[in-house]
C-alpha positions in Angstrom: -46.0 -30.6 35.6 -47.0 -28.3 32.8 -47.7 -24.9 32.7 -51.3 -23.9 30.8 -52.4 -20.3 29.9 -55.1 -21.0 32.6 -52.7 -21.5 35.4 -50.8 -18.8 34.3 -53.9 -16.4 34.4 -54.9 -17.4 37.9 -51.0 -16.2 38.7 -51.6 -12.5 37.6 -49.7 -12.6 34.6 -49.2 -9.6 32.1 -51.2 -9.9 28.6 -48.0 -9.7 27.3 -46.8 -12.9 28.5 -50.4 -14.8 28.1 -49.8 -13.8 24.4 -46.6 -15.0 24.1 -47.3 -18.2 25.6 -50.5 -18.8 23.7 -48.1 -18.5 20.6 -45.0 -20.5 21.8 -46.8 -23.5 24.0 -50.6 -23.2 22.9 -50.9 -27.1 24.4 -49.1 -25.8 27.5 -45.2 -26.6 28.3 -43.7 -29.2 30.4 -41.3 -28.2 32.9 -41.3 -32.1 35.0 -37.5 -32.3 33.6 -36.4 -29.3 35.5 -36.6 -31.9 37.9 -34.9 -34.8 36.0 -31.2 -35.2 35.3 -29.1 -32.6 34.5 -29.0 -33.2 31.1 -33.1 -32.9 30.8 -33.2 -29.6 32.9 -30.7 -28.0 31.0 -32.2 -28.8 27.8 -35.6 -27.9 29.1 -34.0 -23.8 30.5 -32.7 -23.7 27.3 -35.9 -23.9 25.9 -37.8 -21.6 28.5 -35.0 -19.1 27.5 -35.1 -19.3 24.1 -39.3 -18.7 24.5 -39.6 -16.9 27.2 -36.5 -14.6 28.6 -38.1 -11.5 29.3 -40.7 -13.6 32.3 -38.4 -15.8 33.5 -37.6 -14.1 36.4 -41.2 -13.3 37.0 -41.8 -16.6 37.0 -39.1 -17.6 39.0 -40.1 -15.2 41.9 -43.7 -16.3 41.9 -42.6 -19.7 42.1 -44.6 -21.0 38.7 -41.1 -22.4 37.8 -38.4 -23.9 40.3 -34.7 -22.1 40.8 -32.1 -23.2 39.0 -30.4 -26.1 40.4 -26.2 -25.4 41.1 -25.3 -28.6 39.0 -27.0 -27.1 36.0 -24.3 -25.1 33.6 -26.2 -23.3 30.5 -24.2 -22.7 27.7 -25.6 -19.9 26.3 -22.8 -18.5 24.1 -24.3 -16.2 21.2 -27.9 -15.8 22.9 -30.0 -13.3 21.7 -31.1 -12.4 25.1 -32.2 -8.2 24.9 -34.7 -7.1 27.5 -34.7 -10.6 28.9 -35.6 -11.0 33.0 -33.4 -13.3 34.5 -33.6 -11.5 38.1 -32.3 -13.6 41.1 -31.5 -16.4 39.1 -28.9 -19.0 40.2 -26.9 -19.2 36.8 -23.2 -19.8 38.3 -20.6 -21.0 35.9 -22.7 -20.1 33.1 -21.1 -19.4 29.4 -22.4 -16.1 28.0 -19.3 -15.5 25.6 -20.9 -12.7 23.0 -24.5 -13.3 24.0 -26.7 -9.9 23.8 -28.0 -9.0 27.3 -28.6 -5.3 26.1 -31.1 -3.7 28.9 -31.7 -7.1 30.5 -33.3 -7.0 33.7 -30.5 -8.8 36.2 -30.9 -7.8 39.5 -29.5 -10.4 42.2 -28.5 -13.0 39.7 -25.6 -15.2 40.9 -23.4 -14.9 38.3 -20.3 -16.0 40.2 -17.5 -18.1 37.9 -19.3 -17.3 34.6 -18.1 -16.1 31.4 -18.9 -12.9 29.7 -16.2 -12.6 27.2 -16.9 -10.0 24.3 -20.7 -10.2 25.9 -22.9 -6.9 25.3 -24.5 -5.9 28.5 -24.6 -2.5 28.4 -27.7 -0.5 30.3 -28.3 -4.1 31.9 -29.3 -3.3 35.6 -27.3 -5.5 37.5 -27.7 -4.6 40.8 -27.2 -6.5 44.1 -25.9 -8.9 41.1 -22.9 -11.6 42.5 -20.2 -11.7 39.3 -17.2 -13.2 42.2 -14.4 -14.5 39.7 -16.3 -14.0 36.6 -14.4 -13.6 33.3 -15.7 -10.4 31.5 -12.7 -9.3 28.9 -13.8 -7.3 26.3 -17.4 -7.5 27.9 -19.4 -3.8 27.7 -20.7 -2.9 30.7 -21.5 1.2 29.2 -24.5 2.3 31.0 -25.1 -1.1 33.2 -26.5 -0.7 36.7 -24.0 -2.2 39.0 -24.9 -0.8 42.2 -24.2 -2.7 45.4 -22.8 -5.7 43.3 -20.3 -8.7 44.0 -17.9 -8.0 41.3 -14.6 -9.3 43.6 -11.6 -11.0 42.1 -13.3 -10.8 38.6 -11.3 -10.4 35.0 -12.5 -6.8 33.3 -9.3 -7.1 31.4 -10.2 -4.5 27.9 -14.3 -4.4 29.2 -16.4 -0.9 28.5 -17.1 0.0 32.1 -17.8 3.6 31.1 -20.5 5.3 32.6 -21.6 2.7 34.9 -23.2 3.2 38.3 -20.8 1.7 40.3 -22.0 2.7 44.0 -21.9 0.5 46.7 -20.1 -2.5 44.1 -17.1 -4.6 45.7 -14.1 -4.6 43.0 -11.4 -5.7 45.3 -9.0 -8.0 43.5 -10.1 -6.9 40.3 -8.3 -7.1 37.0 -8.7 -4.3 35.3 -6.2 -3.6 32.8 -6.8 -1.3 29.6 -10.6 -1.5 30.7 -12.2 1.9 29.9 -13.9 3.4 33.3 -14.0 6.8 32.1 -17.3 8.6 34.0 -17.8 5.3 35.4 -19.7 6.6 39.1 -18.9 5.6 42.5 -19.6 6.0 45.9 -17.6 6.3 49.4 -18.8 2.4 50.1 -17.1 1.5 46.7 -14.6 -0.7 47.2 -11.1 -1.0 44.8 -7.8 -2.5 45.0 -5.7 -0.8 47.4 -3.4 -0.4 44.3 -5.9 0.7 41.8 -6.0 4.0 40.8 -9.6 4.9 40.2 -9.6 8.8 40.3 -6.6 8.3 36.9 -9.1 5.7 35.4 -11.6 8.3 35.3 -14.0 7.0 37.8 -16.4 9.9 39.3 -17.2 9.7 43.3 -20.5 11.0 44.3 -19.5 11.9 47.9 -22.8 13.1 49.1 -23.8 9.4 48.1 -23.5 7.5 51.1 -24.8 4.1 49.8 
C-alpha cells in the first residue's frame, strides 16, 4: 500500500503535514512492509519516525497506518524526537536511552518494559500513558503530564520528576531512590508504596482533586 498526498487529503489532514509529506515522500511512501516480517516493519517505523513523528499518532488513530505489531522492538536510542505524536501507540520494550521527547504528545502509549535511561521528556503529556516496569534512571520527567498513568513496579532511580502532574498515576512498587519529586502534584487517587514517603520527597497533594 502507499500512502499519496491525495489520499492523505481526502483524510482531513493539516497543511502542515501535506507539506511535509510533499517534501519527504513526493512519489508517495510505502508502508506494505508494516505488514511483512519483523525485520521490514521495523525498518519501515523507523523511517515513518524519522519523517514524520509529530503525525504519527494522527495517523495511527485515523487508521491511514496500522498499530504497531507487539513483536516489533524500535530501537530508538538518541532520537531526536521534540514535539513528536506518538499517542496510543503500542511501543512495548522499546529502547529510548537519551532520545529527546521534549513536549511530545504521548497520551495512552503502552510503554510498558521500555527503556528511558538518561531520556529527556520533560513537558511530554503522558497521560493515561502504561510505563509498567519501565526503566527510566536518570530520565527527566520536569513538567511531564502523568495524570492517570501506569507507572507500577517501574525504576525512577536519580529521574527529575519535579513538578509533574502526578494525579490519578499508580506508583506502587516504584523505585525511587535519589529521584527529585520536589513540587511534584498529586491527588487522593495517587497511589505510592506503602513505604514511600511522599509528603518528605516533596510531593504536593491537591485534596480538593478527586481524580
Amino acid at each position: 500500500m502507499i500512502i499519496t498526498k491525495e489520499f492523505l487529503e481526502k483524510t482531513g489532514a493539516c497543511k502542515g503535514g501535506l507539506n511535509r509529506f510533499k517534501k519527504e515522500a513526493p512519489i508517495g511512501f510505502d508502508i506494505s512492509p508494516l505488514w511483512g516480517t519483523d525485520e521490514e516493519a521495523t525498518r519501515t517505523w523507523l523511517a515513518l519516525l524519522s519523517c514524520f513523528s509529530e503525525y504519527i499518532g494522527w495517523a495511527v488513530a485515523l487508521g491511514v497506518i496500522p498499530q504497531m505489531r507487539p513483536c516489533v522492538r524500535l530501537k530508538l536510542h538518541n532520537a531526536q524526537l521534540e514535539h513528536a505524536n506518538l499517542s496510543h501507540m503500542n511501543l512495548a520494550r522499546a529502547i529510548l536511552d537519551n532520545a529527546n521527547l521534549r513536549h511530545a504528545r504521548l497520551a495512552g502509549v503502552n510503554f510498558s518494559n521500555a527503556s528511558f535511561r538518561d531520556t529527556d521528556l520533560s513537558g511530554a503529556v503522558l497521560r493515561e500513558s502504561c510505563f509498567h516496569r519501565a526503566s527510566c534512571v536518570n530520565a527527566n520527567f520536569q513538567h511531564a503530564h502523568l495524570s492517570s498513568a501506569d507507572l507500577s513496579y517501574s525504576d525512577f532511580r536519580g529521574a527529575d520528576l519535579s513538578e509533574t502532574n502526578l494525579m490519578g498515576a499508580n506508583l506502587k512498587g516504584c523505585k525511587l531512590e535519589d529521584a527529585n519529586l520536589t513540587d511534584a502534584i498529586s491527588s487522593k487517587k495517587t497511589q505510592w508504596s506503602p513505604d514511600f514517603d511522599w509528603k518528605a520527597a516533596g510531593v504536593v497533594l491537591l485534596e480538593h482533586i478527586t481524580c
